[in-house]
C-alpha positions as CSV (number, residue, x, y, z in Angstrom):
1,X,2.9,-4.0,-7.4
2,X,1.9,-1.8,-4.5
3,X,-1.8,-1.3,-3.4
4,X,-3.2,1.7,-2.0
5,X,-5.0,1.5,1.7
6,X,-8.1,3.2,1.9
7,X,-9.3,3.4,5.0
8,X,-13.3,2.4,5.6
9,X,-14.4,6.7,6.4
10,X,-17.3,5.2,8.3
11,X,-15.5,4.5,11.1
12,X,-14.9,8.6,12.2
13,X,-17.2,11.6,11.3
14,X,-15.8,13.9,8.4
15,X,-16.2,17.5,7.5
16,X,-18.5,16.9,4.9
17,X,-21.7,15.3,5.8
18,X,-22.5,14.3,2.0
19,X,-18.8,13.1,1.2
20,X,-19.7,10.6,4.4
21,X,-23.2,9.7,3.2
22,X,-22.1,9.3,-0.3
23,X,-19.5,7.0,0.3
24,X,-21.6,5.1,3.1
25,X,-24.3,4.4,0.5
26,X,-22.1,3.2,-2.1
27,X,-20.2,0.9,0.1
28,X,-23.6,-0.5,1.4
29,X,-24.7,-1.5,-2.6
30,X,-21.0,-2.7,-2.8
31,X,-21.8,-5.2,0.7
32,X,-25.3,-5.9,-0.2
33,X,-23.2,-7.2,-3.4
34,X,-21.1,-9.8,-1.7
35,X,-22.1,-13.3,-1.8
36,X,-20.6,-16.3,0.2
37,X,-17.4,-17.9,-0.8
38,X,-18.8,-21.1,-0.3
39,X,-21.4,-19.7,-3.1
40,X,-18.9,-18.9,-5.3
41,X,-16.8,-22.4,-5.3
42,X,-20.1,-24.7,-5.7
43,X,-21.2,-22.4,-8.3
44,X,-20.8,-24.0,-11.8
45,X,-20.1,-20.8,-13.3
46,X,-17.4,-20.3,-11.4
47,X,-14.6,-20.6,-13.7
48,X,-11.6,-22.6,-12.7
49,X,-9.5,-20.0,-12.8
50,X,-11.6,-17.9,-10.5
51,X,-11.5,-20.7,-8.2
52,X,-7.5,-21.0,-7.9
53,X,-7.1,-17.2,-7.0
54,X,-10.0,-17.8,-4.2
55,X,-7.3,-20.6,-2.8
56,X,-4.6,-18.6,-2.8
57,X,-6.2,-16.1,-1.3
58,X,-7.1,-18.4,1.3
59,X,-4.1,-20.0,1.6
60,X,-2.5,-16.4,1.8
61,X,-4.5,-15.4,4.7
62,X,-3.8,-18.7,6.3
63,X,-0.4,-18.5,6.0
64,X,-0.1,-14.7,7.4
65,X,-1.2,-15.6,10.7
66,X,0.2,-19.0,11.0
67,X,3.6,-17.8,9.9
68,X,3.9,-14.2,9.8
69,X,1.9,-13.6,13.0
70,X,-0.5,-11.3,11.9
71,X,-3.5,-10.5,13.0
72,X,-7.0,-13.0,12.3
73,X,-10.1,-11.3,11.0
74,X,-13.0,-12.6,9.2
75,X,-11.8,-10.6,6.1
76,X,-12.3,-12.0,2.5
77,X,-15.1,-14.5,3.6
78,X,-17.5,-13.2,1.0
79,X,-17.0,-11.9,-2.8
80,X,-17.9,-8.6,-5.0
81,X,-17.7,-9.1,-8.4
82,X,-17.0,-5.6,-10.0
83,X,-17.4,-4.1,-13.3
84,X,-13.4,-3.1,-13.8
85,X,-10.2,-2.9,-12.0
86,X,-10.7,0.2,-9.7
87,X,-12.7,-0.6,-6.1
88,X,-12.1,3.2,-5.4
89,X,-10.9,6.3,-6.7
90,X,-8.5,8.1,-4.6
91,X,-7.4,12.0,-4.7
92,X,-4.7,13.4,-2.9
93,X,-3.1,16.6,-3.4
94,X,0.6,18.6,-3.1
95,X,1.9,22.0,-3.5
96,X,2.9,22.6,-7.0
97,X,6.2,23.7,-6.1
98,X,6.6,21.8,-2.0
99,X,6.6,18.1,-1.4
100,X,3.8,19.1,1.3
101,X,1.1,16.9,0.9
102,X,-2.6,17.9,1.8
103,X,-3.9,16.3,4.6
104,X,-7.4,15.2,5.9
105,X,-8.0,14.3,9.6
106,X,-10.3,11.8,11.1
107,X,-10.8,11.0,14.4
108,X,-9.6,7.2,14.6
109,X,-7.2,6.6,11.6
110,X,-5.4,10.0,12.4
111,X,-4.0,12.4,9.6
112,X,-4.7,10.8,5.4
113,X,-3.5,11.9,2.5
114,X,-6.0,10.9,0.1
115,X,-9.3,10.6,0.0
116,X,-11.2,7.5,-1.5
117,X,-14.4,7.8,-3.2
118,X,-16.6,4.7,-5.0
119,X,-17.7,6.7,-8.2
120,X,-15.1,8.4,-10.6
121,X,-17.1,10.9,-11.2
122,X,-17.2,12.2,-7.6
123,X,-13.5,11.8,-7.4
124,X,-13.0,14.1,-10.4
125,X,-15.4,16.5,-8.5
126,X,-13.1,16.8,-5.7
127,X,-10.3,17.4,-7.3
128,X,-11.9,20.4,-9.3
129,X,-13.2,21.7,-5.6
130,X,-9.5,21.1,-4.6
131,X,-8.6,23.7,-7.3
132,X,-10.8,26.2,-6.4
133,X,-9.8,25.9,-2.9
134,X,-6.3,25.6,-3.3
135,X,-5.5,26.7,-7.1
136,X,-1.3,26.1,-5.5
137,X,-1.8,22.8,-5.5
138,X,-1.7,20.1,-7.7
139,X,-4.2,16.9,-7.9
140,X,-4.3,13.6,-8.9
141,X,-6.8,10.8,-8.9
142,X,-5.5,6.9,-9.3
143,X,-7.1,3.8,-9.4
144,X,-7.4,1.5,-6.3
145,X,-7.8,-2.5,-6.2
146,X,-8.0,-2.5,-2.4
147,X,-8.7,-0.9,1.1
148,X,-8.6,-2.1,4.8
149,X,-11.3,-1.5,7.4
150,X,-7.8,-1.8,9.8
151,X,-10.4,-4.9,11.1
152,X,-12.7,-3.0,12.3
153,X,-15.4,-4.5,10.1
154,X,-14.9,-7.7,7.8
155,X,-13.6,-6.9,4.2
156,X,-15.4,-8.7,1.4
157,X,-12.8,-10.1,-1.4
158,X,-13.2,-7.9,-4.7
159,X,-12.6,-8.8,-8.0
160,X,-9.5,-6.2,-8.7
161,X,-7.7,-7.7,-5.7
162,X,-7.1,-11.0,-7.5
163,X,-6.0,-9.7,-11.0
164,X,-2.4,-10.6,-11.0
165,X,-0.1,-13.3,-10.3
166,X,-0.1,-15.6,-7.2
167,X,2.7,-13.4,-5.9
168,X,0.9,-10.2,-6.3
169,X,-2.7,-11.8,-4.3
170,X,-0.2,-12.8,-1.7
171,X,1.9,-9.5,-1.4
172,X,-2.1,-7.7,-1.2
173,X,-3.6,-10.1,1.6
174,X,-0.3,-10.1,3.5
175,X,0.0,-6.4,3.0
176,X,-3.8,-5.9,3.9
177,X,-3.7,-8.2,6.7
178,X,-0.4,-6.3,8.3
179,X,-3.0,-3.2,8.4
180,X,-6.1,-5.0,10.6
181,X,-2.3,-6.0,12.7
182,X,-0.5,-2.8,13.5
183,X,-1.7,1.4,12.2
184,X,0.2,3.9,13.4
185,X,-1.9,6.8,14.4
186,X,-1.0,10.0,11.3
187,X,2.5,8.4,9.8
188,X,0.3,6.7,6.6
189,X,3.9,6.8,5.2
190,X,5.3,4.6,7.8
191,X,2.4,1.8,7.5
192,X,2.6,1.7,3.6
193,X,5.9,1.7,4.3
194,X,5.9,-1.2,6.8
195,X,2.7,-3.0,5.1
196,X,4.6,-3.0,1.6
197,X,8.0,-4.6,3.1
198,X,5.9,-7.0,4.8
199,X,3.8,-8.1,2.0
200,X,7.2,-8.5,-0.2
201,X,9.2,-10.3,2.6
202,X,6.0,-12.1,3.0
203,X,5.1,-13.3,-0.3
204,X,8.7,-14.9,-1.1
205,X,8.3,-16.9,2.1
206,X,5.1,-18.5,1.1
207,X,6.2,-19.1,-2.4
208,X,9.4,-20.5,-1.0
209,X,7.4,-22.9,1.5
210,X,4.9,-23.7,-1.1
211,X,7.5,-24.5,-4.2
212,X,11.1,-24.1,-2.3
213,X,13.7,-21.5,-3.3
214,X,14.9,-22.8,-6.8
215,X,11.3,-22.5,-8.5
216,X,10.7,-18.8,-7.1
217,X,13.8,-17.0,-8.8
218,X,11.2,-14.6,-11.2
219,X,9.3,-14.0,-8.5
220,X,12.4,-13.0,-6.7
221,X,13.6,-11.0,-9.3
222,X,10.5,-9.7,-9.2
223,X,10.6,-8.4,-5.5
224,X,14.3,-7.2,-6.1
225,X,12.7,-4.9,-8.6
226,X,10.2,-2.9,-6.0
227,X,12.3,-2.6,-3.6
228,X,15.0,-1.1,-6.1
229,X,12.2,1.0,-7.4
230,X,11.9,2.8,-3.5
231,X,15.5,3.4,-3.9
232,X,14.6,5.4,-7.1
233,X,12.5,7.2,-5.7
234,X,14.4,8.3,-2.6
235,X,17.2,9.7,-4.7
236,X,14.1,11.4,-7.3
237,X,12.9,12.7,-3.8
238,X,16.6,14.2,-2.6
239,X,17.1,15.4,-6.6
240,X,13.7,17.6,-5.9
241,X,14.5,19.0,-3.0
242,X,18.3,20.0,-4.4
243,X,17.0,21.5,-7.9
244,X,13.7,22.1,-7.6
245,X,12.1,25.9,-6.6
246,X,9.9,27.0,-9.2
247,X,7.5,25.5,-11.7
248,X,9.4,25.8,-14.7
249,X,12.2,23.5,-12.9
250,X,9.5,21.0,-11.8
251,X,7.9,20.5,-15.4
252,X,11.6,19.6,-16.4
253,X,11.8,17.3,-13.7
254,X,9.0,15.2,-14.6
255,X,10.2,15.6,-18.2
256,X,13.0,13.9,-17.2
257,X,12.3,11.5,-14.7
258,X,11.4,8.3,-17.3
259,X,14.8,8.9,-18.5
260,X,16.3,9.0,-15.1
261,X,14.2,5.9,-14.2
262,X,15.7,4.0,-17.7
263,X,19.4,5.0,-16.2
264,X,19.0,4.1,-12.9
265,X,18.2,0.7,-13.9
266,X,20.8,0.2,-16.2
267,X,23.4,1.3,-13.6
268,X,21.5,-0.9,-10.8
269,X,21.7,-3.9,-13.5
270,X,25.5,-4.2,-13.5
271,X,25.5,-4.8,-10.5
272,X,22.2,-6.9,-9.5
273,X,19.8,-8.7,-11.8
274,X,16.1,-7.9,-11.0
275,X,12.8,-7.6,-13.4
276,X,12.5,-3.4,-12.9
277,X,9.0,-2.7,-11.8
278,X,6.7,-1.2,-14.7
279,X,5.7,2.3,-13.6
280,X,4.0,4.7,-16.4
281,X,4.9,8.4,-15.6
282,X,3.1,10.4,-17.9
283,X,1.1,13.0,-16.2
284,X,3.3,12.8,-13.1
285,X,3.1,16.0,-10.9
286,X,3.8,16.7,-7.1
287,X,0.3,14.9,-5.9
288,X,1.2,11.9,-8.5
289,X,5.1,11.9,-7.0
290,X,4.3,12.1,-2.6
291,X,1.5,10.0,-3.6
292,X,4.0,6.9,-4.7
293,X,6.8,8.1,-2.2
294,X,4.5,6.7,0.5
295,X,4.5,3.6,-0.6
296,X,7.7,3.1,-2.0
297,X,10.6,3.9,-0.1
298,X,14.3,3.0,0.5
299,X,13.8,0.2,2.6
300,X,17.2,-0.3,4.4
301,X,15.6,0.3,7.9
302,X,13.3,-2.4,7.9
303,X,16.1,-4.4,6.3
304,X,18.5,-4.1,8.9
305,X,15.3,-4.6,11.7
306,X,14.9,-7.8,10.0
307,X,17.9,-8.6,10.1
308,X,18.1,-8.3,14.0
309,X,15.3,-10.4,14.1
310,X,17.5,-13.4,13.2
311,X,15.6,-12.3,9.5
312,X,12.2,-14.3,10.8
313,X,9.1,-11.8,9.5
314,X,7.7,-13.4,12.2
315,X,9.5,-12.3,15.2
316,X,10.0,-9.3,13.3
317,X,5.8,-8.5,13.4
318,X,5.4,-8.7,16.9
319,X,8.6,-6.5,17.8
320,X,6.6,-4.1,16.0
321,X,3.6,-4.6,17.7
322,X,5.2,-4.2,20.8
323,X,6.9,-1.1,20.3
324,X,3.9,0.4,19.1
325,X,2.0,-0.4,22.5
326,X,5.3,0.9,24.7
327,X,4.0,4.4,25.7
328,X,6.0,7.0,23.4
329,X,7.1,5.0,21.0
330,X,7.1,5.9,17.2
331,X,5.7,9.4,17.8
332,X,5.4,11.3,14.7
333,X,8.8,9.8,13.1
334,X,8.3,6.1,13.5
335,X,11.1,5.4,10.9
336,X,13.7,7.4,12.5
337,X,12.6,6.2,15.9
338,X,12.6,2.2,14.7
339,X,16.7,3.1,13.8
340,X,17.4,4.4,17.5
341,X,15.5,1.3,18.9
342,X,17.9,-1.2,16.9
343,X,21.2,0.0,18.9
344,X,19.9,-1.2,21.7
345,X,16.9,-3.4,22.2
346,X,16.6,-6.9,21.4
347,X,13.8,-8.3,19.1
348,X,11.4,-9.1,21.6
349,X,7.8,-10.1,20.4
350,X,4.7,-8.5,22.5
């Protein structure tokens, strides 16, 4: 499972004074919320299973800056309990017919696809203000379990981060934590990107130092699975752009695209077992398809980067970091620019 990054909106001024206010004052109740983790473990309504996920999560956060190199915050030091699975509501938007995303700009984080809102309800009004606006484009509005404040401030845990497996809390921590390590200024596709091959490459190295490689073959599996999934959608993505120029050929796409899913695993399984990742696509449209392509991508480039750093995740994190401090470097097509830099530089930390 993938989690969407939301970054805190506090940190840069916005557009719309009350989108900024609102959001501050809900994510002040949500802080003035947060208790102590120590609170929470010597509190005898803490239920034991509560109590394990708190330890992984701090094992996880242990683990991704004493062996993955990432950066150390203060995150996840204090707990939100929430009423459901959602911290935040996000909307982003697409042309109906173009994979061209809409875009909102803020001074630090750069150029965002989505914006994150606290209440459903206000997320539900933007998107019917999106249609007056733009009546070309289509909306969609998805749950999220997670955001980064990119360290600026110190994350609380919530609730919906720790509501699957051990794997999954240690793919979000590590995939969090790889945010507060390196953000690319306006390519939110390349950090999902990078934070979501990360958090996978991640999470099998501290099940296999915690258990060894012969108890983590599900979770394996398991990881196999994603990334297969960004494979998916890269072809789904090159299959639009090929047949796709009018509505009537995109409601037949999406019509179609469970069916393609089913057949692409079956072809992927005769070659390769793996557990295929459970993705509902009913209601899928343009904003529900860019929205997923950001996160889930072919991810052969950072494969073969890892592989030229001898495949440590390690070394591999700080060759990042440094090319993302070199003057120039990444641009406005760090994916394609991380491929040149393989032929010919060595994986140097910072």
């Amino acid at each position: 499972m993938a989690y969407w990054l939301l970054m805190c909106l506090l940190l840069s001024g916005c557009s719309s004074v009350s989108y900024l206010l609102g959001n501050g004052i809900d994510q002040w109740k949500l802080f003035n919320r947060a208790i102590p983790i120590t609170t929470v473990k010597d509190s005898p309504s803490s239920s034991p299973e509560l109590l394990a996920k708190i330890k992984t999560v701090a094992e996880a956060k242990s683990f991704a800056v004493n062996d993955l190199g990432l950066r150390a915050t203060s995150n996840y030091e204090k707990y939100v309990s929430l009423d459901g699975p959602c911290l935040l509501w996000a909307v982003s938007a697409s042309h109906e017919v173009r994979l061209e995303e809409k875009k909102w700009h803020f001074p630090i984080v750069g150029s965002v696809p989505y914006l994150g809102f606290f209440q459903k309800n206000k997320a539900e009004a933007e998107v019917v203000k999106i249609q007056k606006e733009s009546p070309d484009y289509d909306s969609w509005v998805r749950c999220v379990p997670a955001f980064s404040s990119l360290g600026y401030f110190p994350d609380p845990l919530y609730s919906s981060m720790i509501r699957g497996s051990e794997r999954d809390i240690v793919e979000l921590i590590i995939h969090e934590s790889l945010h507060s390590t390196v953000w690319v200024g306006n390519s939110v596709d390349f950090n999902e990107k990078l934070a979501s091959f990360v958090g996978l490459e991640g999470s099998m190295n501290f099940l296999n130092k915690k258990y060894g490689e012969n108890a983590v073959k599900d979770a394996r599996l398991e990881v196999k699975g994603e990334k297969f999934f960004g494979e998916f959608m890269d072809e789904m993505k090159s299959l639009y752009l090929e047949k796709v120029q009018t509505i009537e050929q995109k409601k037949i796409f999406y019509q179609q695209i469970l069916v393609r899913y089913k057949e692409f695993i079956v072809k992927k399984q005769k070659t390769a077992a793996f557990k295929p990742l459970d993705v509902k696509f009913e209601n899928w449209n343009n904003a529900a398809f860019m929205a997923y392509l950001n996160y889930y991508s072919d991810y052969s480039i950072f494969e073969s980067a890892l592989k030229h750093c001898d495949g440590s995740v390690k070394k591999f994190v700080g060759w990042i970091q440094r090319l993302q401090k070199e003057s120039g470097r990444f641009l406005d097509a760090p994916e394609e620019h991380l491929m040149e830099v393989l032929k010919g530089s060595s994986c140097d930390p910072i």
